[in-house]
C-alpha positions in Angstrom: -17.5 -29.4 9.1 -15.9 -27.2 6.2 -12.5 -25.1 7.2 -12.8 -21.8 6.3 -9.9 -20.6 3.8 -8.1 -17.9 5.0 -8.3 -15.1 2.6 -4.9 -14.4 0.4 -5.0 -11.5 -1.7 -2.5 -13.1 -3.8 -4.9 -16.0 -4.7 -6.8 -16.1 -8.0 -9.7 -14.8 -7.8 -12.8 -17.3 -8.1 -16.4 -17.5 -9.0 -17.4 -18.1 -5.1 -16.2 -14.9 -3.8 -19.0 -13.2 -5.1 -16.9 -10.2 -6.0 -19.2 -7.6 -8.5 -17.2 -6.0 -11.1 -15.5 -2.7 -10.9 -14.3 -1.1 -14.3 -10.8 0.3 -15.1 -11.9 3.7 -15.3 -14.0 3.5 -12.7 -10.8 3.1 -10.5 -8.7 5.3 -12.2 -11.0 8.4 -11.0 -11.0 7.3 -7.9 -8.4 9.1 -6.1 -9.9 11.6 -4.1 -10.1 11.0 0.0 -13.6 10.2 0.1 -13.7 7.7 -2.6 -10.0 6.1 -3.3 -10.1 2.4 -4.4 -6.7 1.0 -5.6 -6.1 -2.7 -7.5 -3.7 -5.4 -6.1 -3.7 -8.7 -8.2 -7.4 -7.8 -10.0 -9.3 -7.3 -6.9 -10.5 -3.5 -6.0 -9.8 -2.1 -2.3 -11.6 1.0 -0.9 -9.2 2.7 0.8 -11.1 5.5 2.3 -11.7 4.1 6.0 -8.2 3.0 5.9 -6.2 6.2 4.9 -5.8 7.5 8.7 -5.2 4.3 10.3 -2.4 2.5 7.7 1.0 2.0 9.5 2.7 3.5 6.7 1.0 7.1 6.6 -1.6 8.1 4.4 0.2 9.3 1.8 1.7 6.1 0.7 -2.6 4.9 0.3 -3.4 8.4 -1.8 -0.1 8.1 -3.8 -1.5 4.6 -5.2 -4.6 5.3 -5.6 -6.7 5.2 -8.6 -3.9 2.0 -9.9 -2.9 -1.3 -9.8 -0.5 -1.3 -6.9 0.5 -5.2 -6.9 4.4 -4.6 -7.3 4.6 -1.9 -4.9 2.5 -4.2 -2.1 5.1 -6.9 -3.0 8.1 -5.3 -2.8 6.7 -3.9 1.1 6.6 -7.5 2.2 2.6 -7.3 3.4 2.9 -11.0 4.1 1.2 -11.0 7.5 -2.2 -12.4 8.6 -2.7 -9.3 10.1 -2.3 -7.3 7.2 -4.5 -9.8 5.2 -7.4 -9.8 7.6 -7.5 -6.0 7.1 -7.4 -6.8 3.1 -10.0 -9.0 3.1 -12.5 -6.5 4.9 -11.4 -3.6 2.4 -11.9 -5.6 -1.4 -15.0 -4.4 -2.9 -14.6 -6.0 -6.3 -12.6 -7.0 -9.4 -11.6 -5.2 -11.6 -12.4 -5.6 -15.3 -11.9 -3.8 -18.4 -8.9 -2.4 -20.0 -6.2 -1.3 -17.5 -5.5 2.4 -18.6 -1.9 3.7 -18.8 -0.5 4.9 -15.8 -0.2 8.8 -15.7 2.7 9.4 -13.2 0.9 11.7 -10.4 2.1 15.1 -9.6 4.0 15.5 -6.2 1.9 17.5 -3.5 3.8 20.1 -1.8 3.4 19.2 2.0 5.0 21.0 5.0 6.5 18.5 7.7 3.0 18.8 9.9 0.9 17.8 6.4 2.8 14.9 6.0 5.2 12.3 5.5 6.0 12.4 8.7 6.1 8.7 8.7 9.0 8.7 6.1 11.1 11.5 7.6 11.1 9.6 11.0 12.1 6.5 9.2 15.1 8.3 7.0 16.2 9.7 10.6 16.2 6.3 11.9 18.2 4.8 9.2 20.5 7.2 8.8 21.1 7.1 12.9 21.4 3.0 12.2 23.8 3.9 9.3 25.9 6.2 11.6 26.2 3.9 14.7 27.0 0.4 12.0 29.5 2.8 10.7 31.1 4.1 13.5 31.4 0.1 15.0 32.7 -0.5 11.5 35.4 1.8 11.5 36.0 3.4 14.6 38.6 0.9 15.6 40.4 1.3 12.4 40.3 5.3 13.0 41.3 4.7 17.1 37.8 6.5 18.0 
């Protein structure tokens, strides 16, 4: 009885995952909600049915899409079987052609109920860690 491998986005890519070929451009115009696709290490995900359920808020997903988002996966840490399990249900392809320059995106103008509500109750939560590892730190040097 064969083991199944389990799937590792970081792996090559090879001939017996069947993937079909997904062109460059092809990604790089896809950055709209109902059709974003994004490229970590040559293999194409489709985002779409992901963007409201990803722990770290949908604008982290749109903000990628349409590029090769390998480094920014990385430095994240998605190292989890969890988080590889959903990957492996999301790649549609590989990506092939040439990889076009990457156009810095414009900033959307959001209100706090649009979003990033995700990053501003993670700054508050830092900067409340901050406060609390600096007050230990030096509150007995200050007699607080």
């Amino acid at each position: 009885m064969a083991t199944q491998r389990k799937f590792d986005p970081r792996a090559p890519i090879s001939d017996a995952e069947g993937l079909k070929e997904v062109d460059w451009s092809d990604v790089a115009a896809s950055t709209d909600d109902a059709n974003a696709k994004f490229v970590i290490y040559g293999r194409v995900y489709a985002l779409t049915s992901f963007l409201k359920v990803h722990p770290g808020g949908e604008d982290t997903l749109r903000f990628m899409a349409g590029q090769d988002a390998s480094g920014d996966w990385d430095a994240v840490g998605h190292t989890s079987e969890r988080t590889y399990n959903f990957m492996k249900d999301l790649v549609i392809g590989k990506v092939v052609g040439k990889k076009p320059r990457r156009v810095a995106k414009k900033a959307q103008k959001m209100t706090p109920m649009e979003g990033g509500q995700s990053f501003n109750v993670t700054m508050l939560v830092v900067a409340a860690f901050l406060c609390g590892a600096a007050y230990v730190l030096f509150g007995e040097a200050l007699g607080l």
